[in-house]
C-alpha positions as CSV (number, residue, x, y, z in Angstrom):
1,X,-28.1,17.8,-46.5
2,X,-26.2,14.4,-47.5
3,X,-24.8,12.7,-45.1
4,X,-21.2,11.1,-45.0
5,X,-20.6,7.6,-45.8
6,X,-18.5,6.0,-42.9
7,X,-15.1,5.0,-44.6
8,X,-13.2,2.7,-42.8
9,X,-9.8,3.5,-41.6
10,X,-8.9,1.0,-39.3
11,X,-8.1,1.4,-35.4
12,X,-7.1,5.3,-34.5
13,X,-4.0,5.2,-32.2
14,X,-3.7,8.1,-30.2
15,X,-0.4,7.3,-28.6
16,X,2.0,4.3,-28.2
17,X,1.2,1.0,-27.8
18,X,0.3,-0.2,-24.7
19,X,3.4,-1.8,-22.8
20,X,3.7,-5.8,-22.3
21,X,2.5,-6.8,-19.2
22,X,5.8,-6.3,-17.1
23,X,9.0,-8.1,-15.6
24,X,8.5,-11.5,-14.7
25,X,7.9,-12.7,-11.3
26,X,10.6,-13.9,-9.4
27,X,10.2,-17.9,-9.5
28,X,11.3,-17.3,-5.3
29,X,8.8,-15.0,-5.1
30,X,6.2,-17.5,-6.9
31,X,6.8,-20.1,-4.5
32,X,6.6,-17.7,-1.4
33,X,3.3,-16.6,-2.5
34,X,1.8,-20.0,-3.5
35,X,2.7,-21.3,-0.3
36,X,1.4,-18.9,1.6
37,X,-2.4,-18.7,-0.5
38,X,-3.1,-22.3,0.9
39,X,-2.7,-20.9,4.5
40,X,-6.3,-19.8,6.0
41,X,-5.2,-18.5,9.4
42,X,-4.7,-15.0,9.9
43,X,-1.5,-13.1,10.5
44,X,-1.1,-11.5,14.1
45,X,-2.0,-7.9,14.6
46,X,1.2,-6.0,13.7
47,X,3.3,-8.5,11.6
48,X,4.9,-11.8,12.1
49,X,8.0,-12.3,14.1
50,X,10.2,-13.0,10.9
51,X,8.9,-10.0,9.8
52,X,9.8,-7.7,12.7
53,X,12.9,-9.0,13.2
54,X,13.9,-8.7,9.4
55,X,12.2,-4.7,9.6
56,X,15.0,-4.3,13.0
57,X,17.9,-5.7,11.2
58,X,17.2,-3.1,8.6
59,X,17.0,-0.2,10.5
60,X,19.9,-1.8,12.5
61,X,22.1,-2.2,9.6
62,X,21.4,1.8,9.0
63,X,22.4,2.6,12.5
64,X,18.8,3.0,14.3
65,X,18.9,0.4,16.5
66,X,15.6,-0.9,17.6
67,X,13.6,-3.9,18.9
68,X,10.9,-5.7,17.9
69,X,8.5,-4.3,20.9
70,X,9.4,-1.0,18.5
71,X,8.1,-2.7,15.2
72,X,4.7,-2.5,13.7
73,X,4.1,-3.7,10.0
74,X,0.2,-3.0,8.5
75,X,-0.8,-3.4,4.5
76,X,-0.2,0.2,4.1
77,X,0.6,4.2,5.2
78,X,-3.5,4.6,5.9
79,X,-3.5,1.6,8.6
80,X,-0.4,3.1,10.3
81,X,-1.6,6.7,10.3
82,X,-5.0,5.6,11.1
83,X,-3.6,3.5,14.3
84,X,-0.8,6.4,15.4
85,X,-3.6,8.9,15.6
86,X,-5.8,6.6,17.9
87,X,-3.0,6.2,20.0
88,X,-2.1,9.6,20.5
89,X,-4.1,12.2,22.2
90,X,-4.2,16.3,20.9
91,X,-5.6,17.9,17.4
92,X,-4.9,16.3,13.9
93,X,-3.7,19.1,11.7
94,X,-4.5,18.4,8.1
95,X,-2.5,20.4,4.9
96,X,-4.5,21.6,2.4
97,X,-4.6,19.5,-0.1
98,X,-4.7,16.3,1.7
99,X,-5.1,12.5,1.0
100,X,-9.5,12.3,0.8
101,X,-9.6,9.4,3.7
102,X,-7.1,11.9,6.4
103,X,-10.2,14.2,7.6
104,X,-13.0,11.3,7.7
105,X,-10.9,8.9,9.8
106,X,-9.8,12.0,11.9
107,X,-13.6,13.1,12.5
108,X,-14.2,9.3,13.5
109,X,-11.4,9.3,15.9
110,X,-13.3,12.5,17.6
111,X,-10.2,14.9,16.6
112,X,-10.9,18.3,15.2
């Protein structure tokens, strides 16, 4: 049996182009971040003041007034879930399906 001769057809597209690489950044937001890469010290546990306060004026300005002993920021919904659930005592009751990290960190926490 013969086999076929590659023919060359060039690159195979098998949808659209890929999109450019996005929106610009924010020349405010490019100094914000620059500044703050050169800083070495560690944020404290739970968020900055400025941070807080600017999380209570927002939830003020939407009629849930709250103080910044109220406030917690973290890098994410898995930190605050993961911290709320040490704090509070009782069963963790997971929907199936569920996010792959909610059973382990429950099982490590002791809940069932």
């Amino acid at each position: 049996m013969r086999r076929t001769e590659p023919e060359d057809h060039g690159p195979v597209r098998y949808g659209p182009p890929p999109p450019d690489q996005g929106l610009p950044v924010l020349p405010e937001l490019a100094a914000v971040l620059s500044a703050a890469a050169a800083r070495p010290e560690a944020l404290p546990p739970g968020g900055q003041p400025a941070l807080l306060d600017a999380a209570c004026g927002y939830w003020d300005r939407r009629g849930l007034h709250t103080t910044l002993d109220r406030v917690v920021a973290a890098p994410g919904a898995p930190a605050l879930l993961l911290a709320l659930t040490a704090a509070l005592g009782g069963d963790v009751l997971l929907p199936r399906p569920c996010a792959a990290w909610w059973e382990p960190e429950a099982r490590a926490l002791g809940r069932s």
